[in-house]
TIDO-530125 format. One record per residue (C-alpha): residue number from 1; residue in three letters; x, y, z. Coordinates in steps of 0.1 Angstrom, whole numbers. Example, Ala and Ser with C-alpha at 12.3 -4.5 7.8 and 13.67 -1.06 7.14 Angstrom:
! TIDO-530125
<r><seq>1</seq><type>ALA</type><x>123</x><y>-45</y><z>78</z></r>
<r><seq>2</seq><type>SER</type><x>137</x><y>-11</y><z>71</z></r>
! end
This chain:
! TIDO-530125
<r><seq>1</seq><type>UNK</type><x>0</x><y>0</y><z>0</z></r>
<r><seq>2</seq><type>UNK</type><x>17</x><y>31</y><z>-7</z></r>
<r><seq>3</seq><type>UNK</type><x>13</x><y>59</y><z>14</z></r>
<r><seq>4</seq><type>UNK</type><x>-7</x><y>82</y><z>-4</z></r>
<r><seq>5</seq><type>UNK</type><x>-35</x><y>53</y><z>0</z></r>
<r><seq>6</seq><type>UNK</type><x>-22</x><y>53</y><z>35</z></r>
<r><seq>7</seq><type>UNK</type><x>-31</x><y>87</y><z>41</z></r>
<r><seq>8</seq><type>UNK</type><x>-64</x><y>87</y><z>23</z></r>
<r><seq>9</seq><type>UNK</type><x>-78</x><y>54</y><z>46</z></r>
<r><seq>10</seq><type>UNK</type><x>-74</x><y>80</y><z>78</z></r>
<r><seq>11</seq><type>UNK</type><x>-108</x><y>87</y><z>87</z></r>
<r><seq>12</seq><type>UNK</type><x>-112</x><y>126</y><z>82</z></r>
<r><seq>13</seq><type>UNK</type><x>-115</x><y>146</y><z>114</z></r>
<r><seq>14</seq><type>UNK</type><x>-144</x><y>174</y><z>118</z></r>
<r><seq>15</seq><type>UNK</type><x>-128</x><y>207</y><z>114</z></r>
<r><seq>16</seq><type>UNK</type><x>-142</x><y>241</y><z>119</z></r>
<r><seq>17</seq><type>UNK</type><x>-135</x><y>246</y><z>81</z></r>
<r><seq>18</seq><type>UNK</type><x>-155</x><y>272</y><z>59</z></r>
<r><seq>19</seq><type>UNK</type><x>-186</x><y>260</y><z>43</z></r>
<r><seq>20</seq><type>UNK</type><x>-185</x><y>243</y><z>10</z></r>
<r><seq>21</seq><type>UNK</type><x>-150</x><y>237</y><z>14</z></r>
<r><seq>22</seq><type>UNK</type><x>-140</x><y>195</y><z>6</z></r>
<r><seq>23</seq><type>UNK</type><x>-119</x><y>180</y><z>38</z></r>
<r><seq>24</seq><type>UNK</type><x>-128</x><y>147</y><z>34</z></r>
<r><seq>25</seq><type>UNK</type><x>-99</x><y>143</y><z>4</z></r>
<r><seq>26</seq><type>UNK</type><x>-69</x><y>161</y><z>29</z></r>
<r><seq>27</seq><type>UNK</type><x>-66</x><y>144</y><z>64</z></r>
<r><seq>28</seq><type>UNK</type><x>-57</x><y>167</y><z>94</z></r>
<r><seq>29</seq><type>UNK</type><x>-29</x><y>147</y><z>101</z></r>
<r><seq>30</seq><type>UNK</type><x>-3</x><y>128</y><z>80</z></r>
<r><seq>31</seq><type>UNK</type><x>-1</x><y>92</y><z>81</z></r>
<r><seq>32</seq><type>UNK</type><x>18</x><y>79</y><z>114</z></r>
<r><seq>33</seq><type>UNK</type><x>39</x><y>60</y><z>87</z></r>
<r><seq>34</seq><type>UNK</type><x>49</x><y>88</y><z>66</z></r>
<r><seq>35</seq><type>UNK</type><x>54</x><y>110</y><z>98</z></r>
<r><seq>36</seq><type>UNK</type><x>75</x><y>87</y><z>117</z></r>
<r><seq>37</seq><type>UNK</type><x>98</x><y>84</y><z>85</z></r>
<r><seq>38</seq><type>UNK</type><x>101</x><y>119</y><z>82</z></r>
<r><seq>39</seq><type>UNK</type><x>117</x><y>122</y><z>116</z></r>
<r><seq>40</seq><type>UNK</type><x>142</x><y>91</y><z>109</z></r>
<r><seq>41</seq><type>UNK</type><x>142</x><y>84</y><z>75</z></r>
<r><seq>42</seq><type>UNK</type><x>174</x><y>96</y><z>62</z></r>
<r><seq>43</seq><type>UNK</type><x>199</x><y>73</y><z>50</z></r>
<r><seq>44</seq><type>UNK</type><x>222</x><y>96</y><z>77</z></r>
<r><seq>45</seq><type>UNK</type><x>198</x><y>96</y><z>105</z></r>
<r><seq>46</seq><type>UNK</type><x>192</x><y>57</y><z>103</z></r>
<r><seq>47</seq><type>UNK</type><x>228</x><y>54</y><z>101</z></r>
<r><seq>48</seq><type>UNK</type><x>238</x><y>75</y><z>133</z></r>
<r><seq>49</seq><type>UNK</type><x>206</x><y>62</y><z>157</z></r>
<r><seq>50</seq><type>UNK</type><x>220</x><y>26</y><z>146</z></r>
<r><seq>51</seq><type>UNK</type><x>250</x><y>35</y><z>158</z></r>
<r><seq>52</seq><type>UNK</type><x>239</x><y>51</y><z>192</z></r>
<r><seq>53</seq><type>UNK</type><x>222</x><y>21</y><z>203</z></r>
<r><seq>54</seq><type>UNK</type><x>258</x><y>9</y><z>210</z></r>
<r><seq>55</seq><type>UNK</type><x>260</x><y>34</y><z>239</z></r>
<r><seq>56</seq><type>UNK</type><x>271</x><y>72</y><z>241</z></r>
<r><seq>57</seq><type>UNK</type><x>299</x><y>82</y><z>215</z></r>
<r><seq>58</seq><type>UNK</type><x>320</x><y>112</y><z>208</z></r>
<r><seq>59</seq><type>UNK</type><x>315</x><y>134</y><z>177</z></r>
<r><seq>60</seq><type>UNK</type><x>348</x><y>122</y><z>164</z></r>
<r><seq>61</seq><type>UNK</type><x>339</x><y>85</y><z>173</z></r>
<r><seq>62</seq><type>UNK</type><x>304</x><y>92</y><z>153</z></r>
<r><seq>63</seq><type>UNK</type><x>325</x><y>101</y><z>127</z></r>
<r><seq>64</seq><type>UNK</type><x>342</x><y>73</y><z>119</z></r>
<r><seq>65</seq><type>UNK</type><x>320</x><y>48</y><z>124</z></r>
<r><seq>66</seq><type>UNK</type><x>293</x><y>61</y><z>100</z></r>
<r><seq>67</seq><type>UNK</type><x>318</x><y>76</y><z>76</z></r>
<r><seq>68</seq><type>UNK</type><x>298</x><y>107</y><z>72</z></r>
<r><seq>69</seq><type>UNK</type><x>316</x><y>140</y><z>68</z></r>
<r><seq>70</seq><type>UNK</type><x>316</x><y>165</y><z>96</z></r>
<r><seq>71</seq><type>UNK</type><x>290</x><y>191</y><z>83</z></r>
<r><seq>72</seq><type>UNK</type><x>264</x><y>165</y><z>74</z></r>
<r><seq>73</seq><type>UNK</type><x>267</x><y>141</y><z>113</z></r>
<r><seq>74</seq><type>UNK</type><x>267</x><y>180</y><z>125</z></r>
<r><seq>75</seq><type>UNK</type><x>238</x><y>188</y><z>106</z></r>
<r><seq>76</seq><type>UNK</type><x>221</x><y>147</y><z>115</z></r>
<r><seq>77</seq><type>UNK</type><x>232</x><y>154</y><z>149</z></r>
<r><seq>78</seq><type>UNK</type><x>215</x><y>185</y><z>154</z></r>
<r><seq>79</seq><type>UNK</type><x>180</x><y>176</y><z>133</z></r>
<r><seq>80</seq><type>UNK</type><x>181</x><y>139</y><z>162</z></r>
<r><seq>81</seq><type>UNK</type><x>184</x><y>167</y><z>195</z></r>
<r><seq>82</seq><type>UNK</type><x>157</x><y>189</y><z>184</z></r>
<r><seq>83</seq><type>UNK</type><x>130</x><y>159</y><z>175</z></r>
<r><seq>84</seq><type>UNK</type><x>146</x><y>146</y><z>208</z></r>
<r><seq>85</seq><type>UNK</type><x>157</x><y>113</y><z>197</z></r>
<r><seq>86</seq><type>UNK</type><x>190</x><y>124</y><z>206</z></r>
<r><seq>87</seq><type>UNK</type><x>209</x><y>141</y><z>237</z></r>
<r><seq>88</seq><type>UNK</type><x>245</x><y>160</y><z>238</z></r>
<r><seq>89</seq><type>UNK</type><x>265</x><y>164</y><z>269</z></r>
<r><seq>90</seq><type>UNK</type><x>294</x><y>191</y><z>270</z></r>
<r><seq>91</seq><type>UNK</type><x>326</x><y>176</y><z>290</z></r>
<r><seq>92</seq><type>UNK</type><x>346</x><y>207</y><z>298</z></r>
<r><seq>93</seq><type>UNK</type><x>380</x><y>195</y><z>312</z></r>
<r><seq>94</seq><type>UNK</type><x>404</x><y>191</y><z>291</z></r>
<r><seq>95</seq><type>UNK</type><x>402</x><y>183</y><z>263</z></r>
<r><seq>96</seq><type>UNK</type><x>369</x><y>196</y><z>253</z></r>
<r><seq>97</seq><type>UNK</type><x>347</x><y>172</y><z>247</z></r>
<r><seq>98</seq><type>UNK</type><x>310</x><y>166</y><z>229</z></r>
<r><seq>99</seq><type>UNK</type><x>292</x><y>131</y><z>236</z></r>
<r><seq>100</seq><type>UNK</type><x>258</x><y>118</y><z>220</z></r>
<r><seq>101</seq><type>UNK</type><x>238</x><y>93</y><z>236</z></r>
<r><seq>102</seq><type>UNK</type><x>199</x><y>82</y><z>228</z></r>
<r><seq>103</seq><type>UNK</type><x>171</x><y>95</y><z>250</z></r>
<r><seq>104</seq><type>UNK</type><x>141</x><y>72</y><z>255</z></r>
<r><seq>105</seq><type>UNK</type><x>125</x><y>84</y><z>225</z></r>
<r><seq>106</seq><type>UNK</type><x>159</x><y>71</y><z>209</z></r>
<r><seq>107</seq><type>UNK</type><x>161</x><y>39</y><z>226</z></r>
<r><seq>108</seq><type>UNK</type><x>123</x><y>33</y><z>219</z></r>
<r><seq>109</seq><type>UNK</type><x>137</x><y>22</y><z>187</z></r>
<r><seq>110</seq><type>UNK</type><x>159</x><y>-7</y><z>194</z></r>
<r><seq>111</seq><type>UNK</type><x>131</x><y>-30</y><z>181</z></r>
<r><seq>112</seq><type>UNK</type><x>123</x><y>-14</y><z>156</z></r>
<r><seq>113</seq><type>UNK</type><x>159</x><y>-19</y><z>144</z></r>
<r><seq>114</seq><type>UNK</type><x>157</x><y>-54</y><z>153</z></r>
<r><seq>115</seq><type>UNK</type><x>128</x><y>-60</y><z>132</z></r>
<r><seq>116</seq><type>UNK</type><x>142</x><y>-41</y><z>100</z></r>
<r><seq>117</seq><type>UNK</type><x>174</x><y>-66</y><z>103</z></r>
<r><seq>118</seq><type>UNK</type><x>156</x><y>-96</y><z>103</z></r>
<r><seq>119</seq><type>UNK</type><x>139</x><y>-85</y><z>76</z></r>
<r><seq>120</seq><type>UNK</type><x>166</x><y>-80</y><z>56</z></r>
<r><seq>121</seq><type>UNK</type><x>182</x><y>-114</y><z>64</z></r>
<r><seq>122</seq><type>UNK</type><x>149</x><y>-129</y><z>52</z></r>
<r><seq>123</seq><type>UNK</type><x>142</x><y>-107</y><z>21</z></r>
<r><seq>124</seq><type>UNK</type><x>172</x><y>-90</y><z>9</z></r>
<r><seq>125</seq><type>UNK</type><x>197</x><y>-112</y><z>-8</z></r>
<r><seq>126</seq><type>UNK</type><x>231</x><y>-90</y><z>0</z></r>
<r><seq>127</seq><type>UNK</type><x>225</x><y>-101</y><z>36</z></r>
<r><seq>128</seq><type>UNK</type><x>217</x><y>-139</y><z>30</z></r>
<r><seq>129</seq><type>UNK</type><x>251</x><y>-146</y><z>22</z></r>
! end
């Protein structure tokens, strides 16, 4: 089912809209699907809330193991703390350091993870060998 059709088998909401005006075709709200990908759907986000399930990493450590350049896990890192999947602590002894860890709303998606993994050991032939 794609998520247009998604979308359009949400049962419209009563809106204080004007008369004559069609609401039944435009739900309120967007799918749960569709808006739950929108928060982690990037290739980039994926990558770096995979990689947080491990435990709290540095920026530098982040890095590395995702191979992302710096402006775009900056740019991930940021987007994850403000939908608050992710939190940042600020170590001020020398040397100055950033760490990232998951909040519950982060760690809520272990399963989810878990789920996508089998998946793809089941469906995708790359990760069958």
């Amino acid at each position: 089912m794609s998520s247009q059709e998604l979308a359009e088998t949400e049962p419209a909401e009563t809106t204080d809209a004007e008369p004559g005006t069609d609401t039944s075709s435009a739900p309120d709200t967007p799918c749960p699907v569709v808006d739950s990908l929108e928060q982690i759907g990037s290739r980039w986000r994926l990558v770096v809330l995979h990689e947080l399930l491990n435990g709290e990493s540095r920026f530098n450590e982040l890095k590395r193991e995702t191979d992302a350049n710096a402006r775009t896990l900056s740019r991930v890192l940021d987007d994850l703390q403000e939908t608050g999947f992710v939190d940042r602590r600020l170590e001020e002894d020398s040397p100055v350091a950033t760490y990232y860890s998951l909040t519950p709303k982060g760690e809520s998606l272990a399963p989810v993870f878990e789920e996508i993994d089998e998946w793809a050991h089941e469906w995708l032939a790359e990760c069958s060998g």
